[in-house]
MIMI-898071 format. One record per residue: residue in one letter; residue number from 1; x, y, z of N, C-alpha, C, O in turn. Coordinates in steps of 0.05 Angstrom, whole numbers. Each point is the difference from the previous one (the first is absolute). Example, Ala and Ser with C-alpha at 12.3 -4.5 7.8 and 13.67 -1.06 7.14 Angstrom:
@resn:A&resi:1&n_px:264&n_py:-114&n_pz:156&ca_px:-18&ca_py:24&ca_pz:0&c_px:18&c_py:24&c_pz:0&o_px:21&o_py:0&o_pz:13
@resn:S&resi:2&n_px:-28&n_py:21&n_pz:-27&ca_px:16&ca_py:24&ca_pz:1&c_px:-15&c_py:22&c_pz:14&o_px:10&o_py:22&o_pz:4
//
This chain:
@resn:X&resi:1&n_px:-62&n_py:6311&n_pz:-154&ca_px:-27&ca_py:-8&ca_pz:6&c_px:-1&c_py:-19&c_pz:24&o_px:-21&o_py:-6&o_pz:11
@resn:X&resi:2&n_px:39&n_py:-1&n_pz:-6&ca_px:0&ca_py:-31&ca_pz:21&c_px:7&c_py:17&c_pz:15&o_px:-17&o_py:-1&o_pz:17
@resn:X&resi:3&n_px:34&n_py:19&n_pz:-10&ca_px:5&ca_py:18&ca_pz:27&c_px:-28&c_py:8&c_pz:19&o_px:-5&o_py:0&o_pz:24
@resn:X&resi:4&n_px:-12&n_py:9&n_pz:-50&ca_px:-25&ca_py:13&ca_pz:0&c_px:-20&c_py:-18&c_pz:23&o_px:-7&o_py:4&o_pz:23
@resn:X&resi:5&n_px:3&n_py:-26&n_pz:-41&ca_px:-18&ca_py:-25&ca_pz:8&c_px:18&c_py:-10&c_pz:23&o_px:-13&o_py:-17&o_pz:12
@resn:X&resi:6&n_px:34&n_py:19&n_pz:-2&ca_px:2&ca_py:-10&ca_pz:19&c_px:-1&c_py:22&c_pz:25&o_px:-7&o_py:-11&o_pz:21
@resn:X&resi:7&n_px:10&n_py:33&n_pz:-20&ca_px:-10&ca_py:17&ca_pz:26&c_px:-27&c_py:12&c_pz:-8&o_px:-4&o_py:23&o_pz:6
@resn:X&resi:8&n_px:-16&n_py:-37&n_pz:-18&ca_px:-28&ca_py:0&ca_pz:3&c_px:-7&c_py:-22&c_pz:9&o_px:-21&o_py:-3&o_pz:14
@resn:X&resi:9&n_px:41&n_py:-19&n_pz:-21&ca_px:-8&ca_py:-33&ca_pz:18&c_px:12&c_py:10&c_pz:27&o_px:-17&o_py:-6&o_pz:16
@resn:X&resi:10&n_px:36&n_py:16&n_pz:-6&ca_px:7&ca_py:-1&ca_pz:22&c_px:-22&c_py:20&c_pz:17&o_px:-15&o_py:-9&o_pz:17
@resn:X&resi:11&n_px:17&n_py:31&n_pz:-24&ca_px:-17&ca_py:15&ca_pz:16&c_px:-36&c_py:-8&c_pz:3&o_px:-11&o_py:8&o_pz:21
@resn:X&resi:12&n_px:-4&n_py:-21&n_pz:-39&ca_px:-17&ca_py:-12&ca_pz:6&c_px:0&c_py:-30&c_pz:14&o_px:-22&o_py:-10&o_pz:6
@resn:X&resi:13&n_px:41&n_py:-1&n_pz:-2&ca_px:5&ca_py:-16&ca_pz:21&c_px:1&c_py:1&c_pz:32&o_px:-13&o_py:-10&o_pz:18
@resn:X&resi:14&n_px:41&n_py:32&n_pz:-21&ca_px:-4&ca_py:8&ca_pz:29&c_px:-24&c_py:21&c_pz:11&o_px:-2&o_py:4&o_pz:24
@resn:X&resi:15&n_px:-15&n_py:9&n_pz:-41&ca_px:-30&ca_py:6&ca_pz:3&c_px:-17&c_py:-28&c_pz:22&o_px:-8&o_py:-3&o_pz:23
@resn:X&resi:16&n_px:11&n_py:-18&n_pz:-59&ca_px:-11&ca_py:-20&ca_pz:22&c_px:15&c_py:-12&c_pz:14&o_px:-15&o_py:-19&o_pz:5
@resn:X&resi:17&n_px:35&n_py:15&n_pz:7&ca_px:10&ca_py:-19&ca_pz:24&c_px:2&c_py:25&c_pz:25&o_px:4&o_py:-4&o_pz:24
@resn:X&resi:18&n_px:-10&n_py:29&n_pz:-36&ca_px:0&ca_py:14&ca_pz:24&c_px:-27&c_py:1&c_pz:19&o_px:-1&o_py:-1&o_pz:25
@resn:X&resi:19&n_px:-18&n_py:3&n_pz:-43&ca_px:-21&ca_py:-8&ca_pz:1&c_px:-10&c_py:-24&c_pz:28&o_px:-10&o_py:3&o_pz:22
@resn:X&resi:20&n_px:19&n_py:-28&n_pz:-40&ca_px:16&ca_py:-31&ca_pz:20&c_px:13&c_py:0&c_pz:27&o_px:-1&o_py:-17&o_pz:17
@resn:X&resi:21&n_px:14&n_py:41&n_pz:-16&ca_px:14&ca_py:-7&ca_pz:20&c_px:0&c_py:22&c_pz:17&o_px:19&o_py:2&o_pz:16
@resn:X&resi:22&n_px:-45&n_py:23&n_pz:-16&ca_px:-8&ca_py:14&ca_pz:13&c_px:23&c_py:27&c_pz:-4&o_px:6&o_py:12&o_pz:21
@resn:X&resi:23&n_px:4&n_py:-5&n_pz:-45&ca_px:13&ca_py:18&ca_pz:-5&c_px:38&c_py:-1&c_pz:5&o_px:16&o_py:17&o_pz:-8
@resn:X&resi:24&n_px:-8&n_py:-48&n_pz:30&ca_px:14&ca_py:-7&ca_pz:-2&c_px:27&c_py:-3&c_pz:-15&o_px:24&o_py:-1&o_pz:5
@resn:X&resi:25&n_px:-35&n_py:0&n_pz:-21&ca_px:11&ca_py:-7&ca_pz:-30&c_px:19&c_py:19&c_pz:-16&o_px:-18&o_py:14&o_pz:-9
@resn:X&resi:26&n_px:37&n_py:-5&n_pz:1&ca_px:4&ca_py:16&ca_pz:-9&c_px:14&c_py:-5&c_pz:-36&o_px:2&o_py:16&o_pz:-18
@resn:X&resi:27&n_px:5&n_py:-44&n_pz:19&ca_px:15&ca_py:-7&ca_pz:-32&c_px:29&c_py:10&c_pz:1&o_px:8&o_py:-4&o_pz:-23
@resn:X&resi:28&n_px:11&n_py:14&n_pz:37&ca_px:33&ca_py:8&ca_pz:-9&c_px:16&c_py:-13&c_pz:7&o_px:22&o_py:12&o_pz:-2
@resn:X&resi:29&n_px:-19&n_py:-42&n_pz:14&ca_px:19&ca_py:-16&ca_pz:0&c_px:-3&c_py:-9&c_pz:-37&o_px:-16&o_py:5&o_pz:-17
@resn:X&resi:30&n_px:45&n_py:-25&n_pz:17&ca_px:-7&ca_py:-16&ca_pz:-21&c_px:-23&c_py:-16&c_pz:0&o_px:-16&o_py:6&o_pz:-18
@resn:X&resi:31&n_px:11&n_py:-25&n_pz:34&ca_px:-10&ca_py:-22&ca_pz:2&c_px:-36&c_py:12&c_pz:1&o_px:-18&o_py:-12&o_pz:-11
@resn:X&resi:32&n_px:16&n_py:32&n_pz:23&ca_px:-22&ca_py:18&ca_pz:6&c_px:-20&c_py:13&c_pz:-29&o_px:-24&o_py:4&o_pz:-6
@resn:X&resi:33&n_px:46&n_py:0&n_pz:-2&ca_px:4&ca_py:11&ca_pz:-33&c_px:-7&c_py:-18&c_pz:-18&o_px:-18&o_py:7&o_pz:-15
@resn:X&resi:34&n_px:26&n_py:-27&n_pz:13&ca_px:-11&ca_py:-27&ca_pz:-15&c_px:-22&c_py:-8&c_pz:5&o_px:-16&o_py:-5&o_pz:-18
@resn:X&resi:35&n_px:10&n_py:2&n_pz:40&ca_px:-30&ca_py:-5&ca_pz:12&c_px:-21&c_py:15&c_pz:-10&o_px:-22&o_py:-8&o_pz:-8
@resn:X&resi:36&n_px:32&n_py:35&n_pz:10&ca_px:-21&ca_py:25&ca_pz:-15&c_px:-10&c_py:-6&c_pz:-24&o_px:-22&o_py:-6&o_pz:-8
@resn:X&resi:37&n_px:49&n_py:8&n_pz:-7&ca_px:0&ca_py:-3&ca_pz:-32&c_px:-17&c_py:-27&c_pz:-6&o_px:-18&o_py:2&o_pz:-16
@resn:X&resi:38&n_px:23&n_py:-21&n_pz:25&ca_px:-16&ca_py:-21&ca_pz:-4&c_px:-26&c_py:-6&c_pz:14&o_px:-10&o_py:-22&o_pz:-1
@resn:X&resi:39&n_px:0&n_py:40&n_pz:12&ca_px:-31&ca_py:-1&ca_pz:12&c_px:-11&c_py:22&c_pz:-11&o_px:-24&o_py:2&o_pz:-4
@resn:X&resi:40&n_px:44&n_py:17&n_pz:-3&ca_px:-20&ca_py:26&ca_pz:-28&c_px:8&c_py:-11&c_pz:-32&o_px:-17&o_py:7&o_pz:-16
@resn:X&resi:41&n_px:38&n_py:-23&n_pz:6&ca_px:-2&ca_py:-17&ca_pz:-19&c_px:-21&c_py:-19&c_pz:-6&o_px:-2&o_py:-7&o_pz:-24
@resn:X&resi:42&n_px:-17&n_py:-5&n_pz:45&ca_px:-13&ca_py:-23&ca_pz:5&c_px:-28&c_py:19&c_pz:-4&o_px:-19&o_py:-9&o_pz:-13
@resn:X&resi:43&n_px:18&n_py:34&n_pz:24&ca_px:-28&ca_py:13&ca_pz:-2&c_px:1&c_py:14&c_pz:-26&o_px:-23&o_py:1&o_pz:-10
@resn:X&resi:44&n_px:39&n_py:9&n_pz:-3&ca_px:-2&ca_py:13&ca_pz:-18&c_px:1&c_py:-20&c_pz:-28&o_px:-10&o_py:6&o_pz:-21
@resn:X&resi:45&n_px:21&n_py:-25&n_pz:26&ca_px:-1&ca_py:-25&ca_pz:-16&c_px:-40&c_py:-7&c_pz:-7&o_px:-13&o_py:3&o_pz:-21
@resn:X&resi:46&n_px:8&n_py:-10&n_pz:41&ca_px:-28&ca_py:-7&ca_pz:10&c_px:-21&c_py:17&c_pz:-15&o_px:-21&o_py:-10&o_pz:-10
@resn:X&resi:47&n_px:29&n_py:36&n_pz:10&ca_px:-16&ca_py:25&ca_pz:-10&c_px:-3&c_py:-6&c_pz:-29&o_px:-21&o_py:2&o_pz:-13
@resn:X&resi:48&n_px:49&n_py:-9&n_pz:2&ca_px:3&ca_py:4&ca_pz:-26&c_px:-14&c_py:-20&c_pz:-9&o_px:-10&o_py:0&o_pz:-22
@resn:X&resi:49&n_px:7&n_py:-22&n_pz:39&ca_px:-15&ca_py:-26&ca_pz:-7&c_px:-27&c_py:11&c_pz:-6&o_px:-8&o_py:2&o_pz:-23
@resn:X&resi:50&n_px:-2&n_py:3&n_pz:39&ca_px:-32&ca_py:12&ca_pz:7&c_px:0&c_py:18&c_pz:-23&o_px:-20&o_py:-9&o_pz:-12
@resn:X&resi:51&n_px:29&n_py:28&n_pz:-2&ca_px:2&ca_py:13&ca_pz:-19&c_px:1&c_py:-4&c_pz:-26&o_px:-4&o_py:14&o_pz:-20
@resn:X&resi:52&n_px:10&n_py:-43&n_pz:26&ca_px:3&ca_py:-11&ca_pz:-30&c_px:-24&c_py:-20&c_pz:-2&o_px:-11&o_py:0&o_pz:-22
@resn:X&resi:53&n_px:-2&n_py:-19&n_pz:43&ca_px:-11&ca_py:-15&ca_pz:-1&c_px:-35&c_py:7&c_pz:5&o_px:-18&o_py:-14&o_pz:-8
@resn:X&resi:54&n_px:16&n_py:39&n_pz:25&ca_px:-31&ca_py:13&ca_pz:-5&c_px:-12&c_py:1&c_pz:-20&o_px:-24&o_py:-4&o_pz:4
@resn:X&resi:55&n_px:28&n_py:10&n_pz:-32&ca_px:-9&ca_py:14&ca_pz:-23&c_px:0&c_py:-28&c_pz:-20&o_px:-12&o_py:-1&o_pz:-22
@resn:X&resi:56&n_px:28&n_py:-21&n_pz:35&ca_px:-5&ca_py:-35&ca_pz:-11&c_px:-23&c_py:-11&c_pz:12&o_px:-13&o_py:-18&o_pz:-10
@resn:X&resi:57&n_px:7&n_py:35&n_pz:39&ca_px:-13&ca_py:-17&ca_pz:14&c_px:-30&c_py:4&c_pz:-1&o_px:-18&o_py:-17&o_pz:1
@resn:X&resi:58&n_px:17&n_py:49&n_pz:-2&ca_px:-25&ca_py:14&ca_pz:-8&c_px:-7&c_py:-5&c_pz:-29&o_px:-22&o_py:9&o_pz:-7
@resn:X&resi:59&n_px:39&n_py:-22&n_pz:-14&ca_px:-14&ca_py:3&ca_pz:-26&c_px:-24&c_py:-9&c_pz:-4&o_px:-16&o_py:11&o_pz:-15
@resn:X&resi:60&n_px:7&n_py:-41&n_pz:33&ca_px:-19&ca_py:-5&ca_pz:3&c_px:-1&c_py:-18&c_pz:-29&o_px:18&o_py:6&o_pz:-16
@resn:X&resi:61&n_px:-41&n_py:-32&n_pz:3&ca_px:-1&ca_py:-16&ca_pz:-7&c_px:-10&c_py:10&c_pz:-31&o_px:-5&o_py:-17&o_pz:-17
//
């Protein structure tokens, strides 16, 4: 499962840093790779947030 979640963090990363850096970007060094993983870790993290916290937020009073 963590193989999984991590080339869905990676590849939505370098989406967005490619994005960033005008297609530049590609993710296959190491260091490049980490970067990915942790800026599609950080968005997909975020999501899950939003996913959990709408349906607290909308319950309403």
């Amino acid at each position: 499962m963590d193989f999984i979640l991590d080339v869905v963090a990676h590849r939505i990363g370098v989406y967005v840093l490619g994005l960033l850096s005008g297609g530049r970007f590609k993710g296959e060094s190491g260091f490049a790779w980490g970067w990915a993983v942790a800026v599609g870790g950080l968005i997909l993290l975020s999501l899950f947030a939003a996913f959990i916290a709408w349906p607290i937020y909308n319950r309403g009073p």
